[in-house]
N, C-alpha and C positions, 0 to 999 in steps of 0.2 A: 455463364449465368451469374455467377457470384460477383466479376467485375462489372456486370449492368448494374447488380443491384446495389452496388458499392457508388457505383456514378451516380444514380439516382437517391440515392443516401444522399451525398454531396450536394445535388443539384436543386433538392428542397428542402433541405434544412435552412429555417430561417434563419439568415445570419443578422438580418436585420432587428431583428428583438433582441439575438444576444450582446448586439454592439448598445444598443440601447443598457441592456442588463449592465455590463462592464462599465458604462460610461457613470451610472448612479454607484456604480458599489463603490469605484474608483474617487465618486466626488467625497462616498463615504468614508472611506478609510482614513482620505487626506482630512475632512471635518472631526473626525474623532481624534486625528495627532493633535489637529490646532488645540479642540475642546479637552481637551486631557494634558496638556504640557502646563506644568508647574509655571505660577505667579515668580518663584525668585529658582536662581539656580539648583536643580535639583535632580534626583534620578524619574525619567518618563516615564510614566504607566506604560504599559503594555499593552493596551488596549487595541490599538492600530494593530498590530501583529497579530495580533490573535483573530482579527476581524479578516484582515487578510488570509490568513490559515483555514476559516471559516468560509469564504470566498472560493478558495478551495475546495475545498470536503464540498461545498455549492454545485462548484462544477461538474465535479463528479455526479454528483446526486443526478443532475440534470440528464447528463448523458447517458447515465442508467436509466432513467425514464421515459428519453425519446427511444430507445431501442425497444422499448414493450411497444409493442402495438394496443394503445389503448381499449380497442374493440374487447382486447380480453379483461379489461377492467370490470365489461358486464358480467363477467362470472362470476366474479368475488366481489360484486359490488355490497350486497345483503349481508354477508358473512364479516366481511370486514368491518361493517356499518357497526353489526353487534357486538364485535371485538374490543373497536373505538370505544363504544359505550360499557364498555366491563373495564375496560382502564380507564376509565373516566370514576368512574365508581371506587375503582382500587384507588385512587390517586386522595379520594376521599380519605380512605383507610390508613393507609401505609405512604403518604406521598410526604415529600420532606417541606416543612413549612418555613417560611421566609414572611418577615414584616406582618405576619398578625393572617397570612393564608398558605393554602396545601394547594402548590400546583404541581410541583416539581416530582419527578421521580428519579431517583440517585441508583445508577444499576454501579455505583463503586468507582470505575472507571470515569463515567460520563450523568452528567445531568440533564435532563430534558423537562420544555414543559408539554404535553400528552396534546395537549390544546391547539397547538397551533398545527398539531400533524393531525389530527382529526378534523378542522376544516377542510382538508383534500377530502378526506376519504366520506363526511356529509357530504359535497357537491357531488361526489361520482354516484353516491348509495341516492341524492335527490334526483341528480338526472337520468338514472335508470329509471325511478319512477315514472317521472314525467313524460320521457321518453316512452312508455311500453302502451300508450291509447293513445290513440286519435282524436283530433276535435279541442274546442276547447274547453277548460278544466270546468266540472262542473260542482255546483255546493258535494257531492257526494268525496271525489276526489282531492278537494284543498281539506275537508275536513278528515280523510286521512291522511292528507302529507302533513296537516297541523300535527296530529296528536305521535304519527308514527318519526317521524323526521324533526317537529322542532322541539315539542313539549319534552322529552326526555334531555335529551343532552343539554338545553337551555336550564333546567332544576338540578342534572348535577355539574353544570361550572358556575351555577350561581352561588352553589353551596362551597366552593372550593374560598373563600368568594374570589370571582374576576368577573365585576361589572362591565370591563370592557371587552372581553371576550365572548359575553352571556349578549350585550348588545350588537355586535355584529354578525352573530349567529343569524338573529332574529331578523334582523334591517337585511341580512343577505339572502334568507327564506324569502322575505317579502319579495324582495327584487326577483331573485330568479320565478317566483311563480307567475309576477303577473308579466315578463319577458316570455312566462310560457304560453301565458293568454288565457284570460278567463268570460266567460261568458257576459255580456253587459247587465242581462242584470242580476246576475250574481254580485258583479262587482261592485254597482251602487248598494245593493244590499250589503254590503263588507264593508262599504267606506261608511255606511251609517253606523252600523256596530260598532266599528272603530272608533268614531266621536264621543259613543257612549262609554265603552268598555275601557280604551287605552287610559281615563284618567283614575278610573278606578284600581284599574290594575297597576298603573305606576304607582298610587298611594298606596297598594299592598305592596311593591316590591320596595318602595322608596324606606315604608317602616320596617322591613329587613335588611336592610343595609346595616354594613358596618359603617361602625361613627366615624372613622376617617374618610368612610365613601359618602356618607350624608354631607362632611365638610366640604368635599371638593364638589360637590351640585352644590351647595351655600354658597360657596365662592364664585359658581360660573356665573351665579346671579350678581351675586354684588362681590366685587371682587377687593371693595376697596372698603368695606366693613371692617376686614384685620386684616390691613395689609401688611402687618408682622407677623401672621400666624395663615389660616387656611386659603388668605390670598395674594400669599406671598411671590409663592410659584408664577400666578398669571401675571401678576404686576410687572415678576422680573423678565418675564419672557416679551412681555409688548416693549419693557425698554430697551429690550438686545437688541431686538426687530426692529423699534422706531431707531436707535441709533445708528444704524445702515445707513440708513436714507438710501440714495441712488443710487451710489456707485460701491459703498460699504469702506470698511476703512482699511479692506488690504490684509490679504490673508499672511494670517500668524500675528493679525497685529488689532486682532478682539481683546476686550477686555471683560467681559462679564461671565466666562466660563475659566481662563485661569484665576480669576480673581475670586471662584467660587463663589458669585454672590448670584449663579442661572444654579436650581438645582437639578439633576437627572440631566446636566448636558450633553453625555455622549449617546444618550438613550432616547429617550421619548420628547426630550427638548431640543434635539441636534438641529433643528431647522431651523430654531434661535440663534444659534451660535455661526451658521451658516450663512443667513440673511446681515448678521451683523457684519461680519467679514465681505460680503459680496454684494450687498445692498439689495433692492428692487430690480436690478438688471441681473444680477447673478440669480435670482429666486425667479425670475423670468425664463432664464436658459429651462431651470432644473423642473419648472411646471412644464415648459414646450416639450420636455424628455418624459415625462410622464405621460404627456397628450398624446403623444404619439404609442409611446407602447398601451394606453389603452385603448386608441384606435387598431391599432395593429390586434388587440385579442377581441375587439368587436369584427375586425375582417374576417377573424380566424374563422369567429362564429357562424358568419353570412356564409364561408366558403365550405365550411364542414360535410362531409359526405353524408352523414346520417344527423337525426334527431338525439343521439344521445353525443355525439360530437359536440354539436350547436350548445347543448345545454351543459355539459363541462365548459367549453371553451367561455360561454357568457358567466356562469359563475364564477369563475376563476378568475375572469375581467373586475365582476362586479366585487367580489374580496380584496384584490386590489386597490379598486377606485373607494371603498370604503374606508381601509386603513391608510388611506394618503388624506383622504377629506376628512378626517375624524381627527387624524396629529394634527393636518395645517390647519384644523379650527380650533384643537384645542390651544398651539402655541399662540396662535392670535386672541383667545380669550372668548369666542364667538362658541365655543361647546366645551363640556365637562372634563376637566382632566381624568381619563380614567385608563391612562396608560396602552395608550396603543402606539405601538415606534412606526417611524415611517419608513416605506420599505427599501432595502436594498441601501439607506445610509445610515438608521439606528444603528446603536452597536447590536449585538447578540445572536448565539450561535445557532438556537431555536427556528425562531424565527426566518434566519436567512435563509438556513435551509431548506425550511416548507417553503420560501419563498423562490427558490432557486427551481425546487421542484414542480412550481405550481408554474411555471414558465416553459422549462420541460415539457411539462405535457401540454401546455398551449405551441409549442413547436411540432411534437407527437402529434397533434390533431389538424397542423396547417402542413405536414410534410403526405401525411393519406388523405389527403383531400381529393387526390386524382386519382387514390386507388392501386397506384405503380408499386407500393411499396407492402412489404410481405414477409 
């Protein structure tokens, strides 16, 4: 019994998602040596190494998470959900500040930010909800996922502040609720709301922002107001990117991140330094590698055994497809710099990990699809 279920282990684990996973981290690691090697002779950052090491600890994560059997996630989906949200709150209190916010928690050994492993555990704590009724969602139902699921955790990461973590939160609510299906006319009711409420409420959120967050929306607008000062960053990044052209100019052999005049290029601007190197063909390869891995967590979803399968595996998809179209609009200057990396080639060890994890269990929910496994 135990070599069947070893063989069936084997025989549905998607290998194909993780060749996809390997092939991005692999483009990453090689992007952050180019984007990190010193302008004149000098000792390398570390940076590569450490992503690779991260890459690592990745794996691991992952392979710890395809051996849970998701199903049991329903158990501790509520409990965890409240846990999430009491480090989020500590992280207020006691969390270690960086550039003007509190995201970070420093346990001595290791730094984490709290943020990016609590979007796992909201998509599990949402699609249990959504999961546990039939039919589709009615005004009684989104008006408790709004106030129980997003209004809390969106008020304490705003207050950390991270605009960009507070906005994907919300943009990831929407998505998965109306993939859960809402009543039609609840729905045109809600998109009427929305026309009315969304600019007022931006104009409240937009007058709490910090002034460095108010700068970088100043800039998405007009970006060429200071372009020595808050639209520095976008200006430099559309030149890295236009400097590509086609073909790019031949990896190792960029100039706008050794020459430090891209700022944040190993991080949140990597896709600059990337396209410059590799042109519109090489940013061609690295969009079709995405395409496919999130057609592959949309199959996952269609194949899913149950309702609460379906609705982790599509949120899990749609957090993905968010933080890849959030970086590749903001290095093209088409949305807000508000610091989100792109996944699996940004540097950071955060990050990778929930992101290694969030694949994990889109493996975990495409390998009990048929039930075999146990």
């Amino acid at each position: 019994m135990i070599q069947t279920n070893k063989k069936r282990l084997y025989e549905q684990f998607d290998w194909f998602i993780l060749l996809l996973l390997l092939l991005l981290c692999g483009i990453g690691i090689l992007t952050i040596y180019s984007a990190t090697r010193p302008a004149i002779e000098s000792v390398h950052p570390n940076f590569y190494i450490k992503q690779a090491v991260w890459v690592g600890c990745g794996l691991i994560a992952l392979i710890f998470v395809v051996f849970i059997d998701y199903s049991f996630l329903r158990t501790i989906a509520y409990p965890s959900y409240i846990i999430g949200l009491a480090i989020l709150l500590f992280v207020l209190v006691a969390g270690q500040g960086k550039m003007g916010a509190r995201r970070w928690l420093n346990l001595g050994f290791i730094s984490f930010q709290p943020t990016e492993f609590f979007r796992l555990i909201f998509i599990v704590a949402l699609a249990k909800y959504l999961s546990s009724f039939k039919g589709l969602m009615t005004m009684r139902n989104f008006a408790f996922a709004v106030f129980a699921f997003a209004i809390p955790p969106f008020i304490l990461i705003m207050k950390q502040p991270d605009l960009g973590s507070g906005l994907i939160l919300i943009i990831l609510f929407v998505m998965i609720v109306l993939a859960r299906g809402i009543e039609k006319k609840f729905l045109i009711q809600m998109v009427i709301t929305c026309i009315i409420v969304v600019p007022i409420f931006g104009s409240i959120v937009f007058g709490h922002l910090k002034e460095y967050q108010r700068n970088r929306i100043i800039a998405f607008i007009d970006s060429e107001a200071d372009p020595q000062g808050i639209g520095y960053q976008i200006e430099q990044s559309r030149i890295t990117i236009g400097s590509g052209m086609v073909t790019g100019k031949g990896y190792l052999k960029g100039t706008q991140g050794p020459l430090r005049f891209l700022p944040e290029k190993h991080t949140d601007f990597i896709f600059s330094v990337f396209a410059e190197e590799w042109g519109f063909l090489g940013v061609t390869v690295v969009f079709m590698l995405y395409f496919l891995l999130f057609m592959r967590g949309i199959d996952t979803s269609l194949k899913a055994k149950d309702d609460f399968g379906k609705m982790i595996a599509i949120g899990l998809t749609f957090m993905l497809f968010i933080y890849f179209t959030i970086n590749t609009g903001m290095v093209l200057g088409i949305m807000p710099v508000v610091g989100v990396p792109l996944p699996f080639i940004s540097y950071g060890g955060t990050t990778l990990i929930a992101n290694f994890m969030t694949i994990g269990l889109l493996i975990n929910i495409r390998m009990r699809r048929l039930g075999l496994l146990y």
